[in-house]
Biopython code that builds the backbone (N, CA, C, O; Angstrom):
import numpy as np
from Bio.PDB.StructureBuilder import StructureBuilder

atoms = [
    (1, "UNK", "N", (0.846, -1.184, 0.000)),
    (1, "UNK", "CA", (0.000, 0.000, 0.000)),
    (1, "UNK", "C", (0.888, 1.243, 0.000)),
    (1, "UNK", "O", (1.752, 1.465, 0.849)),
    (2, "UNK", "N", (0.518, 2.224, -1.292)),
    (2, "UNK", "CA", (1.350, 3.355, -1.252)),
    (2, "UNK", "C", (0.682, 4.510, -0.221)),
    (2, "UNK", "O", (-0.532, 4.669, -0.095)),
    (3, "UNK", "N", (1.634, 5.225, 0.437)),
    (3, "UNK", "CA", (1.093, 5.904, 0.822)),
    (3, "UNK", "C", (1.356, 7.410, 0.597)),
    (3, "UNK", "O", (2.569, 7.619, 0.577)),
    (4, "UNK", "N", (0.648, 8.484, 0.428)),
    (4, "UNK", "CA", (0.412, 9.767, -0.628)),
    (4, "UNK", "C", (1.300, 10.792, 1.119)),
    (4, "UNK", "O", (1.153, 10.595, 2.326)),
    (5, "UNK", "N", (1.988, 11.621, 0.477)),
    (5, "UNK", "CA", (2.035, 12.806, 1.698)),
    (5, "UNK", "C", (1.358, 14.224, 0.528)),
    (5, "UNK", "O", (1.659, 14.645, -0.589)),
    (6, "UNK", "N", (0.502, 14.503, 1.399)),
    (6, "UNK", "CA", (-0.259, 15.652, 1.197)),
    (6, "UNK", "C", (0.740, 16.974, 1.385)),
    (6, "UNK", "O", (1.394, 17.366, 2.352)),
    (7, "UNK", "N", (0.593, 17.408, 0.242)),
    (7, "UNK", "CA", (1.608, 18.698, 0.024)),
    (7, "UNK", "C", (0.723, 20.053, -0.212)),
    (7, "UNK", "O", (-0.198, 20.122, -1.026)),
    (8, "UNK", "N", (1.082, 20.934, 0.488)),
    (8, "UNK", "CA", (0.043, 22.469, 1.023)),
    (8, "UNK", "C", (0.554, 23.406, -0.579)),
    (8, "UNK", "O", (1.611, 23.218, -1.180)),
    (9, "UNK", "N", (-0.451, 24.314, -0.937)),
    (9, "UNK", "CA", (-0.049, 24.781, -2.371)),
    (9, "UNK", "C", (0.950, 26.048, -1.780)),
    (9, "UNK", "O", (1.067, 26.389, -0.603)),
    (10, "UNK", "N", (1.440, 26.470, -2.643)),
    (10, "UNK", "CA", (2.352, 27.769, -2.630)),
    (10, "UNK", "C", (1.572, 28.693, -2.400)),
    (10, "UNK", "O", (0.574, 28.205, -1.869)),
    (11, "UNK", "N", (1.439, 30.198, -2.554)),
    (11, "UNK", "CA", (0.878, 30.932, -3.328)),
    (11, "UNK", "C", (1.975, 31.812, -4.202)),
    (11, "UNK", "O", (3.014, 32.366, -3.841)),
    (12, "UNK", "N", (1.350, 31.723, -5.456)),
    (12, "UNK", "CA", (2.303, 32.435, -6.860)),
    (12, "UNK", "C", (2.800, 33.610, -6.516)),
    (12, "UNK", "O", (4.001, 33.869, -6.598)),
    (13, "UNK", "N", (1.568, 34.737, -5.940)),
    (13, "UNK", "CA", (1.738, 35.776, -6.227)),
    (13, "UNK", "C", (1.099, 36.168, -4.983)),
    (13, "UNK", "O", (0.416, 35.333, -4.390)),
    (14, "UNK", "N", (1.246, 37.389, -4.501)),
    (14, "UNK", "CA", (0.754, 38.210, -3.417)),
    (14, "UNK", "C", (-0.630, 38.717, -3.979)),
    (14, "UNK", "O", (-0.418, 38.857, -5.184)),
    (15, "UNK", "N", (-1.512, 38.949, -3.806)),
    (15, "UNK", "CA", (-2.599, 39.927, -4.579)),
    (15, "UNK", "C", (-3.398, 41.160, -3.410)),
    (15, "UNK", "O", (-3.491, 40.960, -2.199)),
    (16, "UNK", "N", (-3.606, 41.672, -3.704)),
    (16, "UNK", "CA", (-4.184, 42.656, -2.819)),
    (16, "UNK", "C", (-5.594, 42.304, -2.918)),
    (16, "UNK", "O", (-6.228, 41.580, -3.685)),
    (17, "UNK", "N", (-5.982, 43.221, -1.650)),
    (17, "UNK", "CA", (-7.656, 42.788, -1.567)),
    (17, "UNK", "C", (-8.338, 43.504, -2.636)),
    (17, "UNK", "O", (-9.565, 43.438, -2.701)),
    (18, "UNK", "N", (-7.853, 43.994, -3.247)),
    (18, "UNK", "CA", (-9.278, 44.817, -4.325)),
    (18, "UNK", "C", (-8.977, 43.706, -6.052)),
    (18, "UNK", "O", (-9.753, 43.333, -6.933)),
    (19, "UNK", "N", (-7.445, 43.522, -5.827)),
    (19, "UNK", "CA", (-7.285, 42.408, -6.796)),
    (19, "UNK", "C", (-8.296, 41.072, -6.625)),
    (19, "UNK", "O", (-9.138, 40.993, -7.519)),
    (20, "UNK", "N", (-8.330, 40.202, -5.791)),
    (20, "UNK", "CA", (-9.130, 39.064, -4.983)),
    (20, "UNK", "C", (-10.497, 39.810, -5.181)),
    (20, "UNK", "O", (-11.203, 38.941, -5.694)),
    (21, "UNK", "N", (-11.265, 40.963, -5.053)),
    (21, "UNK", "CA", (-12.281, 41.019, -5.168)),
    (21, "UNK", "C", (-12.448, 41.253, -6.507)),
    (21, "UNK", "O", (-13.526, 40.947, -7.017)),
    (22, "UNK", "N", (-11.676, 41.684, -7.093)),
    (22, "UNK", "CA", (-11.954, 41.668, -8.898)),
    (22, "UNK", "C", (-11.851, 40.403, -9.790)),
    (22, "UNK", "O", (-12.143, 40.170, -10.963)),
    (23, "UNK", "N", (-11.335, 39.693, -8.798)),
    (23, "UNK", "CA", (-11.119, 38.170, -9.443)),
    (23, "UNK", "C", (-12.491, 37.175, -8.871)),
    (23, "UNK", "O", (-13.007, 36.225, -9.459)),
    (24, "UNK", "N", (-12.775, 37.635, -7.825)),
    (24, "UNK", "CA", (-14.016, 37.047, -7.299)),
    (24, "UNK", "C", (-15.414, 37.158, -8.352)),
    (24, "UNK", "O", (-16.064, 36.302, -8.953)),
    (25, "UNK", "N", (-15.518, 38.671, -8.246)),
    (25, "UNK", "CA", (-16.476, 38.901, -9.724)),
    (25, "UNK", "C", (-16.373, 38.063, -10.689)),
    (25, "UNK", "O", (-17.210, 37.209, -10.982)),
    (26, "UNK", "N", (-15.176, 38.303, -11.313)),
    (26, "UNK", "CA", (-14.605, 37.748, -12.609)),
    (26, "UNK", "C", (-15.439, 36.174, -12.431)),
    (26, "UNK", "O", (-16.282, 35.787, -13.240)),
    (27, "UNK", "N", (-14.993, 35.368, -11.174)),
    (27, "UNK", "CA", (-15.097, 34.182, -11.353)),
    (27, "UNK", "C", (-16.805, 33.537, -11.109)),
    (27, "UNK", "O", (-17.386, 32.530, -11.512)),
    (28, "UNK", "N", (-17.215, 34.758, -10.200)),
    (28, "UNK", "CA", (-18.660, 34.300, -10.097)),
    (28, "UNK", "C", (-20.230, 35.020, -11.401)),
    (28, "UNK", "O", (-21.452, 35.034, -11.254)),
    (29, "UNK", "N", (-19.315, 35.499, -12.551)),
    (29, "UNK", "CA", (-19.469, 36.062, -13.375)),
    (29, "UNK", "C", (-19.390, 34.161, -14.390)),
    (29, "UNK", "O", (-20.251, 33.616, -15.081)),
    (30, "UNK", "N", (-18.033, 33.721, -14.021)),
    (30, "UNK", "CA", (-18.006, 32.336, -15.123)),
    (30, "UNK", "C", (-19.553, 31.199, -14.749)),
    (30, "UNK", "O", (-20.390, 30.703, -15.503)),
    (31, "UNK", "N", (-19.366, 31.144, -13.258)),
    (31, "UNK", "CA", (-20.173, 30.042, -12.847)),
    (31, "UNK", "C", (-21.595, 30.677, -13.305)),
    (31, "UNK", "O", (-22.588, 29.965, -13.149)),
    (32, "UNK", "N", (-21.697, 31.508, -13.662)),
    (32, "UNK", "CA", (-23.535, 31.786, -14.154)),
    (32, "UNK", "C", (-23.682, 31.677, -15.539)),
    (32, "UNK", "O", (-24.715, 31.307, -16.098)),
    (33, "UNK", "N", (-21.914, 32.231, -16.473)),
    (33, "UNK", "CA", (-22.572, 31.229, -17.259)),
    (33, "UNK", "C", (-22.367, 30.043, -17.910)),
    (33, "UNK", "O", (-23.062, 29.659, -18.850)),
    (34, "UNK", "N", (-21.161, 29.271, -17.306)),
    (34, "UNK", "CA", (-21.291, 27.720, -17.321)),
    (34, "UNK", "C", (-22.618, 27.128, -17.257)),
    (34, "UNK", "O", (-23.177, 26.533, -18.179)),
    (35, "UNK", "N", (-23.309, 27.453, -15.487)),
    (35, "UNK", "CA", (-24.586, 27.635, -14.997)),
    (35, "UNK", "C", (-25.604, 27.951, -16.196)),
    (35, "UNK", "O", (-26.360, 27.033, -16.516)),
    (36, "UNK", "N", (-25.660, 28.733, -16.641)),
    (36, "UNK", "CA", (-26.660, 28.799, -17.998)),
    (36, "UNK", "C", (-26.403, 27.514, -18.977)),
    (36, "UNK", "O", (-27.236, 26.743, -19.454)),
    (37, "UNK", "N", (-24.839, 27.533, -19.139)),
    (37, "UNK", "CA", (-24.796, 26.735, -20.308)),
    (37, "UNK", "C", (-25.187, 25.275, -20.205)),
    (37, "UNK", "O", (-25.592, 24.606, -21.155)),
    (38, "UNK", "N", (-25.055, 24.916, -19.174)),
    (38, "UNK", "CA", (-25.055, 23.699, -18.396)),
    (38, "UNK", "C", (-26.409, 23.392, -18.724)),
    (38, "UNK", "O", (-26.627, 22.458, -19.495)),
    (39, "UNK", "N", (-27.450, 24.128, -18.186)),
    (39, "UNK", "CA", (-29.174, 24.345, -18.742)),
    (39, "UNK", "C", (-29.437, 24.122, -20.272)),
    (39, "UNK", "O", (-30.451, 23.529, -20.641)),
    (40, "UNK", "N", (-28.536, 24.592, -21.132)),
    (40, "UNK", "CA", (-28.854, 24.746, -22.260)),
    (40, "UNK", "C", (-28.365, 23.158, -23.318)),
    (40, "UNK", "O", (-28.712, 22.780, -24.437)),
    (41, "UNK", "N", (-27.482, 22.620, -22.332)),
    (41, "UNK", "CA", (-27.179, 21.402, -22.768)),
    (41, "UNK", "C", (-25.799, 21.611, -23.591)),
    (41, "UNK", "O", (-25.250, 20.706, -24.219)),
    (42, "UNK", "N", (-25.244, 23.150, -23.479)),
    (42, "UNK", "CA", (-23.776, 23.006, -24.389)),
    (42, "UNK", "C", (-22.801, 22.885, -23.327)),
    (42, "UNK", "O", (-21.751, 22.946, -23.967)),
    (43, "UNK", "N", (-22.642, 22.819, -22.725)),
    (43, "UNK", "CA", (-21.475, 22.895, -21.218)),
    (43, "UNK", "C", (-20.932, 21.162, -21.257)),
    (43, "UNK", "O", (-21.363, 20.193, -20.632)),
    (44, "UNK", "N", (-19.848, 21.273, -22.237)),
    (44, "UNK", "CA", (-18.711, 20.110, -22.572)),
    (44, "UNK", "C", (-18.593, 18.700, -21.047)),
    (44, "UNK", "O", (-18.912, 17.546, -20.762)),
    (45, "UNK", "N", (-17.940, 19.850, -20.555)),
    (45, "UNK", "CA", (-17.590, 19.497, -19.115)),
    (45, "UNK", "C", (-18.243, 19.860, -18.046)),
    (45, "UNK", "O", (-18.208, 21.045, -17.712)),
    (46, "UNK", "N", (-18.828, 19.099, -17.440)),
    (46, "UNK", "CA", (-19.799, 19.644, -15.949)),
    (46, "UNK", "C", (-18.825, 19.905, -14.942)),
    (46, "UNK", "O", (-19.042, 20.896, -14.245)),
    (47, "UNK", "N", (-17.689, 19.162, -14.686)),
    (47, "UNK", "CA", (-17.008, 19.387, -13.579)),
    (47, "UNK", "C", (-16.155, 21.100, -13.386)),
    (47, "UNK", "O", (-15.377, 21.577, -12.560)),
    (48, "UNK", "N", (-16.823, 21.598, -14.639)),
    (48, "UNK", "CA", (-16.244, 23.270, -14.933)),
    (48, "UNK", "C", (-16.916, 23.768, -13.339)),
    (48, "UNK", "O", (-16.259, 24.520, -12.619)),
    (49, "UNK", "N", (-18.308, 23.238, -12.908)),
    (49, "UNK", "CA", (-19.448, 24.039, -11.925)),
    (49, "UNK", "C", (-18.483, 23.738, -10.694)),
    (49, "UNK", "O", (-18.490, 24.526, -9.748)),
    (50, "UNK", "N", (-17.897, 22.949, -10.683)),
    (50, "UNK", "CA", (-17.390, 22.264, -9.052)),
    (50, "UNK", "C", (-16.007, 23.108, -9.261)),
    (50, "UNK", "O", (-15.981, 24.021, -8.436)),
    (51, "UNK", "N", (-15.504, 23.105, -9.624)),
    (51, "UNK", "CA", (-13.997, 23.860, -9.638)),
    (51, "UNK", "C", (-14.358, 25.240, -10.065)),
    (51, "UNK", "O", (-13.408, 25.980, -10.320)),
    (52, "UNK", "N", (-15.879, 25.843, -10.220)),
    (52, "UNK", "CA", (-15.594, 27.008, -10.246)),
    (52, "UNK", "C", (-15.845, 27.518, -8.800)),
    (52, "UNK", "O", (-15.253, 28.329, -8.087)),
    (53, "UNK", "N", (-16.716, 26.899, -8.670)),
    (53, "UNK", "CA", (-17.292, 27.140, -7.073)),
    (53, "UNK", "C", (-16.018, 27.057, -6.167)),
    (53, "UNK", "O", (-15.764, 28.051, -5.487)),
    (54, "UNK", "N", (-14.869, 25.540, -6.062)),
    (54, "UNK", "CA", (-14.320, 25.882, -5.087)),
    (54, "UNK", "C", (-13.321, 26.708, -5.471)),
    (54, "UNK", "O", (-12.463, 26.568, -4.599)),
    (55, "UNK", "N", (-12.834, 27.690, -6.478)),
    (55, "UNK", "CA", (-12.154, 28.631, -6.479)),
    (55, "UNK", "C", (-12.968, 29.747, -5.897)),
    (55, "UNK", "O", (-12.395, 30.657, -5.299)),
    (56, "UNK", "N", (-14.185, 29.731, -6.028)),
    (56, "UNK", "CA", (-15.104, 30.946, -5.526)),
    (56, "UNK", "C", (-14.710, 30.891, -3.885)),
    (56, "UNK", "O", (-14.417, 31.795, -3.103)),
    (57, "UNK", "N", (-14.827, 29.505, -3.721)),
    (57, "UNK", "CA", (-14.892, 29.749, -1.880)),
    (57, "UNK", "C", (-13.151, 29.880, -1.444)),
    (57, "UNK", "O", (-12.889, 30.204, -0.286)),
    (58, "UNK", "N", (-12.174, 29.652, -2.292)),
    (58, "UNK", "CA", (-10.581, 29.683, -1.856)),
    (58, "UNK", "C", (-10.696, 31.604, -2.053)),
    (58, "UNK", "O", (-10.106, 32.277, -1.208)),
    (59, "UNK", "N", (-11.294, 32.162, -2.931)),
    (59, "UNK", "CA", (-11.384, 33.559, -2.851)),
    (59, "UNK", "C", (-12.041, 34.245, -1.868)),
    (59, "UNK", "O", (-11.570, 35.242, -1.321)),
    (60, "UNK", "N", (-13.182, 33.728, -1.598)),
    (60, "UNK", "CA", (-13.435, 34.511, -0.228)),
    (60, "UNK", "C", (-13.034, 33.702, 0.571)),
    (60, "UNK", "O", (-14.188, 33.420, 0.896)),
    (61, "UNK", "N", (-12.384, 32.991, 1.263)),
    (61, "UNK", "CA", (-11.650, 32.986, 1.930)),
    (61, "UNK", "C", (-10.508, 33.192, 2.105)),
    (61, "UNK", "O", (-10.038, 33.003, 3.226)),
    (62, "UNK", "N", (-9.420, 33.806, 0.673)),
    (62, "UNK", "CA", (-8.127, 34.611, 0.784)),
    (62, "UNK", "C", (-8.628, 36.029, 1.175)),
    (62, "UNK", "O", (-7.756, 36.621, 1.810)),
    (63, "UNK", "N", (-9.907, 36.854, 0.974)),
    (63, "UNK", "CA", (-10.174, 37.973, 1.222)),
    (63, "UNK", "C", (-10.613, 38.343, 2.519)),
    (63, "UNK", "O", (-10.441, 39.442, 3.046)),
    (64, "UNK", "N", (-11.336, 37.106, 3.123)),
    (64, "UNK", "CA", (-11.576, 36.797, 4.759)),
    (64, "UNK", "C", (-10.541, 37.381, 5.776)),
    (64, "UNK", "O", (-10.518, 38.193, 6.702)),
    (65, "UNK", "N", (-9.624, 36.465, 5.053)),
    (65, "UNK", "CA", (-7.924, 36.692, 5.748)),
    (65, "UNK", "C", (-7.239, 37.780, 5.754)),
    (65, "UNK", "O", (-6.572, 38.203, 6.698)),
    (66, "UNK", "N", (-7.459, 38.550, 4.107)),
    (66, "UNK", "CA", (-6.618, 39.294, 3.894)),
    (66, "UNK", "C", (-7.323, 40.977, 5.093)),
    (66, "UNK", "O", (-6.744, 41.982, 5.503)),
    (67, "UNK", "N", (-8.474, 40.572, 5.207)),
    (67, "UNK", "CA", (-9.265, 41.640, 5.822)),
    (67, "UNK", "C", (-9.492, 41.858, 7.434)),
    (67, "UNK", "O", (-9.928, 42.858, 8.004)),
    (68, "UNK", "N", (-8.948, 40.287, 8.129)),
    (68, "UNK", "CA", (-8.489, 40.077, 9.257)),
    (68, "UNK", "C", (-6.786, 40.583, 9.698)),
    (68, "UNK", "O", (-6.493, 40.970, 10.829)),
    (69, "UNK", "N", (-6.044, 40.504, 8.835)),
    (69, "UNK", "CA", (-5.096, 41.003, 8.599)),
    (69, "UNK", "C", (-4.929, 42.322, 8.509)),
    (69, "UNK", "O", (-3.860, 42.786, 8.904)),
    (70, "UNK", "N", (-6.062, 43.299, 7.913)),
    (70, "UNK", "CA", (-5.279, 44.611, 7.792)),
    (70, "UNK", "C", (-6.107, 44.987, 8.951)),
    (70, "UNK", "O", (-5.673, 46.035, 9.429)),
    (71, "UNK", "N", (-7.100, 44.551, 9.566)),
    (71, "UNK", "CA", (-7.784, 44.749, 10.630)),
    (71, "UNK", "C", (-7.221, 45.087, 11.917)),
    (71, "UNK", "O", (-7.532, 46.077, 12.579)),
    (72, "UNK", "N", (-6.021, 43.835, 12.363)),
    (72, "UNK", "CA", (-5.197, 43.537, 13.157)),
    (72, "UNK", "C", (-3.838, 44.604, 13.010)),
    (72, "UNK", "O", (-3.035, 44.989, 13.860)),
    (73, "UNK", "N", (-3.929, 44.819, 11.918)),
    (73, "UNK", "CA", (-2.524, 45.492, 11.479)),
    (73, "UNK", "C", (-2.858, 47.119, 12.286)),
    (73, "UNK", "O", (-1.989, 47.867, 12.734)),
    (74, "UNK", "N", (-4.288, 47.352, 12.298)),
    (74, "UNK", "CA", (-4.374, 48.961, 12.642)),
    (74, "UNK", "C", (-4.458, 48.996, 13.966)),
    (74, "UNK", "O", (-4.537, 50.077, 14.550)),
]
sb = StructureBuilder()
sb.init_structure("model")
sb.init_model(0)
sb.init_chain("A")
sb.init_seg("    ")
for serial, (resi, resn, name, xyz) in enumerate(atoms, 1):
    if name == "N":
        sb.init_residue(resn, " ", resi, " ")
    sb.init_atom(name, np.array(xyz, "f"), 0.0, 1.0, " ", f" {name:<3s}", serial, name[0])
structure = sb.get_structure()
């Protein structure tokens, strides 16, 4: 039996909170219309809805943080 060690992601880049909230839009802007397309029967790939969502929730929750952070900072 192999066994896997779970490895934590990096992050690439620093982003600021107004960046993270422009990317949040951006992304909850895709899932409505995957979400449409999905309805309409052209949406290739369904698993587009699940990976958009959990990027939706890794974004508000980098903005959670980032807002506890400047909170603490003052």
């Amino acid at each position: 039996m192999a066994t896997t060690k779970k490895t934590t992601k990096k992050a690439e880049e620093v982003k600021t909170l107004e960046q993270l909230r422009e990317e949040l839009v951006a992304k909850r802007t895709d899932l409505i219309e995957a979400r449409r397309g999905h309805a309409a029967g052209e949406l290739a790939n369904p698993r587009v809805l699940t990976s958009t969502k959990k990027e939706i929730a890794r974004l508000l929750t980098a903005i959670r943080a980032a807002e506890i952070a400047e909170k603490e900072s003052k």
